[in-house]
mmCIF file of the N, C-alpha and C atoms, coordinates in Angstrom:
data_MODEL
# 
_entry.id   MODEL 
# 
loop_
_atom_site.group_PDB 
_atom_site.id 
_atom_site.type_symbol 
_atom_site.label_atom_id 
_atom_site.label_alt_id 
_atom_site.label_comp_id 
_atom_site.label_asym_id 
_atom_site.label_entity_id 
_atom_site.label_seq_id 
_atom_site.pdbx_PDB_ins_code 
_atom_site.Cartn_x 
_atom_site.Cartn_y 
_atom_site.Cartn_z 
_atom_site.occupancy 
_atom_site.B_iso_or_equiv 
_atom_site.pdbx_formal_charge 
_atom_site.auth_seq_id 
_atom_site.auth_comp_id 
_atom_site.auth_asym_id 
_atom_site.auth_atom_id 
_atom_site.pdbx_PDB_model_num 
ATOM 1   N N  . UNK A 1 1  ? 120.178 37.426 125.748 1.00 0.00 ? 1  UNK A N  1 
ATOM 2   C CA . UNK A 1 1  ? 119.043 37.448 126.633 1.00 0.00 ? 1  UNK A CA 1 
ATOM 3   C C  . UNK A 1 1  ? 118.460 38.865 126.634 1.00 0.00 ? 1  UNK A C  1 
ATOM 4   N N  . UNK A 1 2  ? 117.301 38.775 126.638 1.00 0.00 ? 2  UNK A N  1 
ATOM 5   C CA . UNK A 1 2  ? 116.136 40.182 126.419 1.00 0.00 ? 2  UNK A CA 1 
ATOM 6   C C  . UNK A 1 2  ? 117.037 40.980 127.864 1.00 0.00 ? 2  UNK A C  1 
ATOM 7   N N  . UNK A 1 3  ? 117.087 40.361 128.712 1.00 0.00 ? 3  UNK A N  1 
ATOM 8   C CA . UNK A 1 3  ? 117.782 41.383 129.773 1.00 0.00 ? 3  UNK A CA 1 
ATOM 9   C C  . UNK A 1 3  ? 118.329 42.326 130.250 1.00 0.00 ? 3  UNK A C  1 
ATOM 10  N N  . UNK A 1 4  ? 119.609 41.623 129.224 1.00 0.00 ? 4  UNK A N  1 
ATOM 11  C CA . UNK A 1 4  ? 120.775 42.007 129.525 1.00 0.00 ? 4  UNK A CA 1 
ATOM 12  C C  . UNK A 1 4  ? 120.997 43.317 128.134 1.00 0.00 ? 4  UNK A C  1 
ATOM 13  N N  . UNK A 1 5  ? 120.317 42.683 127.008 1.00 0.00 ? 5  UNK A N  1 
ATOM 14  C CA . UNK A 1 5  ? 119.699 43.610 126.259 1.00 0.00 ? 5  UNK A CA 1 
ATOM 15  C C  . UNK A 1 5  ? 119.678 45.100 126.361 1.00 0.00 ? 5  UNK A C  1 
ATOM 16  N N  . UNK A 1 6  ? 118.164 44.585 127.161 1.00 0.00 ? 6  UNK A N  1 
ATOM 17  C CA . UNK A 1 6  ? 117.564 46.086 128.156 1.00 0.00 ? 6  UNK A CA 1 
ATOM 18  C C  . UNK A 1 6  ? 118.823 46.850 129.063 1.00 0.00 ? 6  UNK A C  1 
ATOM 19  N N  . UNK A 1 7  ? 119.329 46.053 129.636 1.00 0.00 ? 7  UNK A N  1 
ATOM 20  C CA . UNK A 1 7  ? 120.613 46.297 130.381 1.00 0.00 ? 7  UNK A CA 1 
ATOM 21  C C  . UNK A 1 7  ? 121.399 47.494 129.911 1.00 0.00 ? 7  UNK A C  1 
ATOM 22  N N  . UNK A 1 8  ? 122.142 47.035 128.438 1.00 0.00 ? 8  UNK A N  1 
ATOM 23  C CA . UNK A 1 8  ? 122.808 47.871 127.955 1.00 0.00 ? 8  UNK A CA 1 
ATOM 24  C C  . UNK A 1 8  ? 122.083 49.137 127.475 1.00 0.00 ? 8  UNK A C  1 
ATOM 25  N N  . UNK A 1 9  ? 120.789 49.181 127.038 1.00 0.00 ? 9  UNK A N  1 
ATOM 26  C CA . UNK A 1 9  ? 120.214 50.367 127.255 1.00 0.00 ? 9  UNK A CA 1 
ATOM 27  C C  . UNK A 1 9  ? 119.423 51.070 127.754 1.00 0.00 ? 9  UNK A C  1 
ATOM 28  N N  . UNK A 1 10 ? 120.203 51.043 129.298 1.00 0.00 ? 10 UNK A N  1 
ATOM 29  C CA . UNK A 1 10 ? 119.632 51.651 130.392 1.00 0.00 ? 10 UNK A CA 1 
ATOM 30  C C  . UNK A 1 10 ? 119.100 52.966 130.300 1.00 0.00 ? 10 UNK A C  1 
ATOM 31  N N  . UNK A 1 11 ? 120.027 53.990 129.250 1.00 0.00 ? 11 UNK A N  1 
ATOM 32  C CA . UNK A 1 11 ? 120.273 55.883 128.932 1.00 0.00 ? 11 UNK A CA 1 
ATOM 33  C C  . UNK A 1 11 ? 118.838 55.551 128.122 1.00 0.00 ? 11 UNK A C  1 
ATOM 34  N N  . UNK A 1 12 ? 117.810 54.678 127.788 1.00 0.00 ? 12 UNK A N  1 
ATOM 35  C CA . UNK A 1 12 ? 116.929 55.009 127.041 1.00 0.00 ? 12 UNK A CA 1 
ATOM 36  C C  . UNK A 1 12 ? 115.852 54.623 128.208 1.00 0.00 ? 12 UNK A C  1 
ATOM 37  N N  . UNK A 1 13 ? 115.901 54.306 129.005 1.00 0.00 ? 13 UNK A N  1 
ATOM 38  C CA . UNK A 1 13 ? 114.879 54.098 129.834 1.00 0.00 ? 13 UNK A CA 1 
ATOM 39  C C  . UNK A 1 13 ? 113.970 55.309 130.451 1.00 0.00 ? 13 UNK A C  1 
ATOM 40  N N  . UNK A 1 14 ? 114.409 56.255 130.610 1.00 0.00 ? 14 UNK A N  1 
ATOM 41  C CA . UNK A 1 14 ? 113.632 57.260 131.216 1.00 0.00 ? 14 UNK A CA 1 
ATOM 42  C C  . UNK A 1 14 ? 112.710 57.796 129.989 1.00 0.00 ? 14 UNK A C  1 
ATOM 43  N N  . UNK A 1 15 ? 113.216 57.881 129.065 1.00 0.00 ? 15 UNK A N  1 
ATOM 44  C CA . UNK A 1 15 ? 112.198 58.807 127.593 1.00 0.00 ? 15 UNK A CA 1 
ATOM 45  C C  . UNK A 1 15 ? 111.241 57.928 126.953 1.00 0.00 ? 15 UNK A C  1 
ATOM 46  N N  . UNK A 1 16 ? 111.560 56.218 127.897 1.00 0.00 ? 16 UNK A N  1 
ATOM 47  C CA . UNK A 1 16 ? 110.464 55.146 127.695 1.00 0.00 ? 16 UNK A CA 1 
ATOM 48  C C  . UNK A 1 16 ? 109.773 54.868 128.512 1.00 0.00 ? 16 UNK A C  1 
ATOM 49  N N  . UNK A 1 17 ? 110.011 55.427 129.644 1.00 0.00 ? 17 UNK A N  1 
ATOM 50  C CA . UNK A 1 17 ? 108.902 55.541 130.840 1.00 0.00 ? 17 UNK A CA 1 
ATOM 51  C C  . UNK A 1 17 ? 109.412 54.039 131.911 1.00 0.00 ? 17 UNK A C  1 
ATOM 52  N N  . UNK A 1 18 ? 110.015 53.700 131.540 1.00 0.00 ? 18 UNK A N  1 
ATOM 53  C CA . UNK A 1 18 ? 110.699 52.399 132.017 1.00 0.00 ? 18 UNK A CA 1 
ATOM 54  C C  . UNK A 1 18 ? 111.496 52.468 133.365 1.00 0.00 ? 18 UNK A C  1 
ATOM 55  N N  . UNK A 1 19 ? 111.507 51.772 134.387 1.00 0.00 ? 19 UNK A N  1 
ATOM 56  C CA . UNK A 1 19 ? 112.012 52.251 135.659 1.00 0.00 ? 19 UNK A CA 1 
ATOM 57  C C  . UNK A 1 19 ? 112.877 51.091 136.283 1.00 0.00 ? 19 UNK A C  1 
ATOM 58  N N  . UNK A 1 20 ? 112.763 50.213 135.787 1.00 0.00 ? 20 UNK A N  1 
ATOM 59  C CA . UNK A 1 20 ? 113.350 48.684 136.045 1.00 0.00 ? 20 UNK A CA 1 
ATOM 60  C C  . UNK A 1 20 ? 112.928 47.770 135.089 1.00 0.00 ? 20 UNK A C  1 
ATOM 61  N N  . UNK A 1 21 ? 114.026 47.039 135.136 1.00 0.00 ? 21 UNK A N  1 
ATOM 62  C CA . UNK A 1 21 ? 114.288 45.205 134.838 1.00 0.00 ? 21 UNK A CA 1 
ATOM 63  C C  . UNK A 1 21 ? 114.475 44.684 135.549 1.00 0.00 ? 21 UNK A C  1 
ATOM 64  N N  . UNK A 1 22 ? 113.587 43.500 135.401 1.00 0.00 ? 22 UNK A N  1 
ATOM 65  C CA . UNK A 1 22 ? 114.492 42.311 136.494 1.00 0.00 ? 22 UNK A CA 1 
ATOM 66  C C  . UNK A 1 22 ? 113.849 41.070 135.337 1.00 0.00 ? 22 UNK A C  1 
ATOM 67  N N  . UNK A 1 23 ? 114.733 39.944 135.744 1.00 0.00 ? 23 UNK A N  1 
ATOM 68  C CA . UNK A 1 23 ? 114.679 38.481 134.619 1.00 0.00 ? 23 UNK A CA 1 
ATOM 69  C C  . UNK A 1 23 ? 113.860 38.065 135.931 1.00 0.00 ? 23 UNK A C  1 
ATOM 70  N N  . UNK A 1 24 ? 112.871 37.094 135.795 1.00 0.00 ? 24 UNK A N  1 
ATOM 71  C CA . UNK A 1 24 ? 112.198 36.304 136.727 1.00 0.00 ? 24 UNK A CA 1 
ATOM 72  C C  . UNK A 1 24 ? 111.989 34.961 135.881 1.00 0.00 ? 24 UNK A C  1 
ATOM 73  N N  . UNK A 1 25 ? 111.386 33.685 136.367 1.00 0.00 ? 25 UNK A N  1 
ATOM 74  C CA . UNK A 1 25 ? 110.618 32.906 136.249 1.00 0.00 ? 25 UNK A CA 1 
ATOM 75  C C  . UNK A 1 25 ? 112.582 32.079 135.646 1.00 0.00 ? 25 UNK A C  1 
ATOM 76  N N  . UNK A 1 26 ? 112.026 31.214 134.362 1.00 0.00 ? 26 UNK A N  1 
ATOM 77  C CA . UNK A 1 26 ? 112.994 30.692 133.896 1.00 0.00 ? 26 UNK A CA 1 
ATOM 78  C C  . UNK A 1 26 ? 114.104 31.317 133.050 1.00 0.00 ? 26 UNK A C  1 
ATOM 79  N N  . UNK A 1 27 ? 114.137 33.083 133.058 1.00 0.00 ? 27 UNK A N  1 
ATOM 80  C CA . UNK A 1 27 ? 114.872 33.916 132.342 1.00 0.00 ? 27 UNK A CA 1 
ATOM 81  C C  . UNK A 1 27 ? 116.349 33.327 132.163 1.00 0.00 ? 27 UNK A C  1 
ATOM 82  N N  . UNK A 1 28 ? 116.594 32.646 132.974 1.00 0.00 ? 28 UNK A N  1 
ATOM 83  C CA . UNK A 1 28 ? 118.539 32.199 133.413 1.00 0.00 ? 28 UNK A CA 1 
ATOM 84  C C  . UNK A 1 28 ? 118.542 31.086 133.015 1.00 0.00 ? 28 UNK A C  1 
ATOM 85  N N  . UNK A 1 29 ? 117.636 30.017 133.278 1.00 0.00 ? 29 UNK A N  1 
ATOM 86  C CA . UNK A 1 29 ? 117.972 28.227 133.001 1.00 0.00 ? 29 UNK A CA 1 
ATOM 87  C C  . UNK A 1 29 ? 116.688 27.835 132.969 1.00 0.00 ? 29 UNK A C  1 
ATOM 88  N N  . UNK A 1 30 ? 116.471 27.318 131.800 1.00 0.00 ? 30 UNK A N  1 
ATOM 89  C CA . UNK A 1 30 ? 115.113 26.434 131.483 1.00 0.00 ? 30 UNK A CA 1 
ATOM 90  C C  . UNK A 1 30 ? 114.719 25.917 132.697 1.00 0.00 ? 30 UNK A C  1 
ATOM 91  N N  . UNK A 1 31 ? 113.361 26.025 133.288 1.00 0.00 ? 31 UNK A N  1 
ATOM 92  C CA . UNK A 1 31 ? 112.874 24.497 133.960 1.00 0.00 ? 31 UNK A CA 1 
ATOM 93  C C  . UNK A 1 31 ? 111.574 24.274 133.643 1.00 0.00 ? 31 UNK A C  1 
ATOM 94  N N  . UNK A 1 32 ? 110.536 23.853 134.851 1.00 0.00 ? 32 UNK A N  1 
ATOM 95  C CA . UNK A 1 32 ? 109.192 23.440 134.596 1.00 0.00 ? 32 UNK A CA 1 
ATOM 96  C C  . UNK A 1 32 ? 108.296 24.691 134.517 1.00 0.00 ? 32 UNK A C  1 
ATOM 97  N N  . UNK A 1 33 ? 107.345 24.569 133.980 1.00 0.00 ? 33 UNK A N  1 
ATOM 98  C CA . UNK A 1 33 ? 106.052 25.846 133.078 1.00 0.00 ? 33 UNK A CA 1 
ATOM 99  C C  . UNK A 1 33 ? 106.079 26.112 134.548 1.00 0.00 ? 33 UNK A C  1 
ATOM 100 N N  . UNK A 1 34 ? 105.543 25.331 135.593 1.00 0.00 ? 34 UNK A N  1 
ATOM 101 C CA . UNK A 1 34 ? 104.977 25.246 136.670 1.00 0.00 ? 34 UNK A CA 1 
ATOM 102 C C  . UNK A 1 34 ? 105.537 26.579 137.557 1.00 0.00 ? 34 UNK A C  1 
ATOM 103 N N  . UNK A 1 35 ? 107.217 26.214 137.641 1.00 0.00 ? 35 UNK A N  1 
ATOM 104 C CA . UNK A 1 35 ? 107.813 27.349 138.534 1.00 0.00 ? 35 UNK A CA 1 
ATOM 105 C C  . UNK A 1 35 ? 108.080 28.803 137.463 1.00 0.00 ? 35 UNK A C  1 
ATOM 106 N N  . UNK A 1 36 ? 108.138 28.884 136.564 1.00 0.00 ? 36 UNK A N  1 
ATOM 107 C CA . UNK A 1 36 ? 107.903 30.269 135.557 1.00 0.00 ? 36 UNK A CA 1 
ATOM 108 C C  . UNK A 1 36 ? 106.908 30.792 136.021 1.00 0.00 ? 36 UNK A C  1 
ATOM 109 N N  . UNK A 1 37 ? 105.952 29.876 135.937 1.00 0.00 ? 37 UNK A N  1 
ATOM 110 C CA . UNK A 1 37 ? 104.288 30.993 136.210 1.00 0.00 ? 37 UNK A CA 1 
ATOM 111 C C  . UNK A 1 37 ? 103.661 31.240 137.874 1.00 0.00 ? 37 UNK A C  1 
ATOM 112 N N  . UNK A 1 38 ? 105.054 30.642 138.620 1.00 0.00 ? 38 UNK A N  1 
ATOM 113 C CA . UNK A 1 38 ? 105.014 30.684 140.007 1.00 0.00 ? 38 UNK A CA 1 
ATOM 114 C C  . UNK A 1 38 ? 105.754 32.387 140.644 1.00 0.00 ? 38 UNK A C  1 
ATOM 115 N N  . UNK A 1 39 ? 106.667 32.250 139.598 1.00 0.00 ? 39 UNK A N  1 
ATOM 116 C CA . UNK A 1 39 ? 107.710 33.670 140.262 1.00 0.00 ? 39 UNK A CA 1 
ATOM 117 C C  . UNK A 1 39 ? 106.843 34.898 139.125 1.00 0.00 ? 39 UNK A C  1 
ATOM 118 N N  . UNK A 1 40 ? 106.212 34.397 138.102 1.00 0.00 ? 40 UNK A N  1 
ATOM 119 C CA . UNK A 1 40 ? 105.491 35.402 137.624 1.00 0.00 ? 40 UNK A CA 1 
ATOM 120 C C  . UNK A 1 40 ? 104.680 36.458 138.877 1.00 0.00 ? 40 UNK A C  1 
ATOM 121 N N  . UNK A 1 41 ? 103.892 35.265 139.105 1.00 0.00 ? 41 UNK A N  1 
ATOM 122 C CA . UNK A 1 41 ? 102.846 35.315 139.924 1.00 0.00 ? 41 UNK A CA 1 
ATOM 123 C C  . UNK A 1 41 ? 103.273 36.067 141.395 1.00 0.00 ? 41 UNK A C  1 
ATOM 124 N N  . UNK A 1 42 ? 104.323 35.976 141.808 1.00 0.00 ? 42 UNK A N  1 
ATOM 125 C CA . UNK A 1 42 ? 104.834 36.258 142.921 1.00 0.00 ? 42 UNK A CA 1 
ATOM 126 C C  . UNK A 1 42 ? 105.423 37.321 142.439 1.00 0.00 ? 42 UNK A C  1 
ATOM 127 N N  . UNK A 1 43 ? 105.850 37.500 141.571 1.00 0.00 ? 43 UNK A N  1 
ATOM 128 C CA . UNK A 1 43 ? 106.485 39.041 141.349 1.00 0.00 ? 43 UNK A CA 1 
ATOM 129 C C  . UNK A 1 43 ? 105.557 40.339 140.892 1.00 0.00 ? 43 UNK A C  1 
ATOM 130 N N  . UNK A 1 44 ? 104.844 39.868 140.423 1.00 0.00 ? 44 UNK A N  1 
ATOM 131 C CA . UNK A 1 44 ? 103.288 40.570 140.271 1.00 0.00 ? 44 UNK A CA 1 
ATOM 132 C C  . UNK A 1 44 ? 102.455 40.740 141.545 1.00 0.00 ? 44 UNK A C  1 
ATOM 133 N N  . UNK A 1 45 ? 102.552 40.292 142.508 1.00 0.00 ? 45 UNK A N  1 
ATOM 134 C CA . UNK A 1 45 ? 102.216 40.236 143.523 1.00 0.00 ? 45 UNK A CA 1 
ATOM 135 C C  . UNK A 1 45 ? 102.696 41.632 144.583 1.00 0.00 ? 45 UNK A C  1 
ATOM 136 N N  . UNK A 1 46 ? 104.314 41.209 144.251 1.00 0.00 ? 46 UNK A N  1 
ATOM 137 C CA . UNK A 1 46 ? 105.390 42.355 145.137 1.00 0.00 ? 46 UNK A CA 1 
ATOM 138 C C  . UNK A 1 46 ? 105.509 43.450 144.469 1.00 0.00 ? 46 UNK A C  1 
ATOM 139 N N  . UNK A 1 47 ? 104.724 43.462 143.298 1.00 0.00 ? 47 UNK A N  1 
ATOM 140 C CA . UNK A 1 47 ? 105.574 44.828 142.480 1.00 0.00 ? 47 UNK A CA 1 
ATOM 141 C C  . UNK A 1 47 ? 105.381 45.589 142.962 1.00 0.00 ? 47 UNK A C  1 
ATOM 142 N N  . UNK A 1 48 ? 104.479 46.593 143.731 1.00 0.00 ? 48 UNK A N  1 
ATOM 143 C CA . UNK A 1 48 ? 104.713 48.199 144.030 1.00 0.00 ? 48 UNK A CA 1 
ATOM 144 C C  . UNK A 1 48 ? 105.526 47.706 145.857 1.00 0.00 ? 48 UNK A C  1 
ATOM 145 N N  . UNK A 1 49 ? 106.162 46.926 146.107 1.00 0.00 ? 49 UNK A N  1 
ATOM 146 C CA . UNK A 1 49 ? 106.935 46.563 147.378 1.00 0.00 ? 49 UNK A CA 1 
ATOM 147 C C  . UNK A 1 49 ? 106.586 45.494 148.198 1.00 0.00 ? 49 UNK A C  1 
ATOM 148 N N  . UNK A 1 50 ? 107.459 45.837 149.301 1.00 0.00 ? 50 UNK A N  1 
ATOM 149 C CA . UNK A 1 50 ? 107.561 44.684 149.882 1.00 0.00 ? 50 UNK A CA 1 
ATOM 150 C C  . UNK A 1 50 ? 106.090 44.248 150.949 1.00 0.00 ? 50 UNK A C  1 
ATOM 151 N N  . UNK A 1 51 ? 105.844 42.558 150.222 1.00 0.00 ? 51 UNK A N  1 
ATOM 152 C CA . UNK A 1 51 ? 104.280 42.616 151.229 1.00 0.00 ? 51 UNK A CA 1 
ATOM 153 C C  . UNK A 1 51 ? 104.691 41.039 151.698 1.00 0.00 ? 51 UNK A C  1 
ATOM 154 N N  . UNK A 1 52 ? 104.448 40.660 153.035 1.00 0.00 ? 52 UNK A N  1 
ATOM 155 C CA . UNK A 1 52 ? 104.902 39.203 153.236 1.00 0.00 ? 52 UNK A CA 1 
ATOM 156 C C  . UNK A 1 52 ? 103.666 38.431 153.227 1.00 0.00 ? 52 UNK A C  1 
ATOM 157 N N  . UNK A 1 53 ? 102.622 39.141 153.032 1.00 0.00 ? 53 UNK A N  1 
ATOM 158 C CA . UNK A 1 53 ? 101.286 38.304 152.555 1.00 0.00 ? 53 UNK A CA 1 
ATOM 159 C C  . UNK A 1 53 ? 101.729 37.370 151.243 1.00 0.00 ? 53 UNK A C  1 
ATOM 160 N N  . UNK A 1 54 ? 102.333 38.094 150.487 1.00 0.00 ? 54 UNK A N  1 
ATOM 161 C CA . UNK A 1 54 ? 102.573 38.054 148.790 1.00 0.00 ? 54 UNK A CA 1 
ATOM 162 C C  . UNK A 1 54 ? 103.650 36.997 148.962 1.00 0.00 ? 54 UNK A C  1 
ATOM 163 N N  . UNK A 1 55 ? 103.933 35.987 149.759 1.00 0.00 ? 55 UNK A N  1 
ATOM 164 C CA . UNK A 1 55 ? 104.943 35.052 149.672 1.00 0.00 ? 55 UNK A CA 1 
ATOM 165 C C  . UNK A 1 55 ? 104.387 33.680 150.144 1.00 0.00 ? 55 UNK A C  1 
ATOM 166 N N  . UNK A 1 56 ? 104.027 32.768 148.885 1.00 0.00 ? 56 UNK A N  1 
ATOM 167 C CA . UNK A 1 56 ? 103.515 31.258 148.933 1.00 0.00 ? 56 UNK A CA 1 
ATOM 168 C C  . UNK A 1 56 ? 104.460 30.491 148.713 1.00 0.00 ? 56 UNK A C  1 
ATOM 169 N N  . UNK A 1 57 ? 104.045 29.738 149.648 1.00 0.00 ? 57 UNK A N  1 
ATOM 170 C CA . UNK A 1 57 ? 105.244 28.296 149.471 1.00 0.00 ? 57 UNK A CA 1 
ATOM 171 C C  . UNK A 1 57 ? 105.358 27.968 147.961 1.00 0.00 ? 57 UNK A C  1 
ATOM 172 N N  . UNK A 1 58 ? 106.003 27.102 147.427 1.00 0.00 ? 58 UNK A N  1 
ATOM 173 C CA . UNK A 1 58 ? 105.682 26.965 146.101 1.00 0.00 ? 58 UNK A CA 1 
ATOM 174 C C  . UNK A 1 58 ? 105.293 25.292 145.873 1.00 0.00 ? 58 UNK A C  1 
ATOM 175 N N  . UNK A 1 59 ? 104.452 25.028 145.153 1.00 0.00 ? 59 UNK A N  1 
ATOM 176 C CA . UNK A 1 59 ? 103.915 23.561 145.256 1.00 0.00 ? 59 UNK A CA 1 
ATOM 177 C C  . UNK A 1 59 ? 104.957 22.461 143.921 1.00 0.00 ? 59 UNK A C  1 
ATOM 178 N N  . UNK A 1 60 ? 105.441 21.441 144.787 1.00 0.00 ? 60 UNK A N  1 
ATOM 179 C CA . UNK A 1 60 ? 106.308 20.821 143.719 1.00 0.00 ? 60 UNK A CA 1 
ATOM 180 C C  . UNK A 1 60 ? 105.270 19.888 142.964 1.00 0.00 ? 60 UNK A C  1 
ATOM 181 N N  . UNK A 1 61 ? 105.451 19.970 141.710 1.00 0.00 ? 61 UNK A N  1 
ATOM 182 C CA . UNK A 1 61 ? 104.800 19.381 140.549 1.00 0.00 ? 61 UNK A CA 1 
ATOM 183 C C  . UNK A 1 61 ? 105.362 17.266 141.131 1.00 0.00 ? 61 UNK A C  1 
ATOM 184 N N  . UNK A 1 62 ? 104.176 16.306 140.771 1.00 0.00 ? 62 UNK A N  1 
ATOM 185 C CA . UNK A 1 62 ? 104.383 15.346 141.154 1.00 0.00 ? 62 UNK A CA 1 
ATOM 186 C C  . UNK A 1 62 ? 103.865 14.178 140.343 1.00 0.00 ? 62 UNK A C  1 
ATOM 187 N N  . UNK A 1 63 ? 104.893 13.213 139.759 1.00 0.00 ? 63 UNK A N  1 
ATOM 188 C CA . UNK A 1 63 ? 104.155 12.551 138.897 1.00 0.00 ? 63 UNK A CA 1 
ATOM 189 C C  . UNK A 1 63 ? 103.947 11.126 139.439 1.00 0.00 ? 63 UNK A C  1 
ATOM 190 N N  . UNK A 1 64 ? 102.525 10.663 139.436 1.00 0.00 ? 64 UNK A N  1 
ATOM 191 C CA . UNK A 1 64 ? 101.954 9.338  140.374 1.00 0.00 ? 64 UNK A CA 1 
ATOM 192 C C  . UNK A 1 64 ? 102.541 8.259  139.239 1.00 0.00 ? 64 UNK A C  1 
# 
């Protein structure tokens, strides 16, 4: 996993301008497009901190 990857080379992060990782969306266990581009969206939201505006319910996908 690209992650864990990055993980192990943490000692190169500063001379790459790099300040964090984090895995979001389906990084851990496959699921629906739907919730990937949900925690995208929400983590793009929170990135420079914490805002509780920046927190939507999440809408479950529904097939008629």
């Amino acid at each position: 996993m690209l992650t864990l990857e990055l993980f192990d080379r943490r000692d190169e992060w500063a001379d790459s301008g790099l300040q964090s990782v984090r895995a979001i969306g389906d990084a851990f266990a496959p699921g629906q497009i739907v919730n990937a581009v949900w925690d995208g969206r929400r983590y793009a939201e929170e990135l420079d901190g914490e805002d509780d505006n920046a927190i939507y319910r999440r809408d479950i996908p529904r097939i008629n």
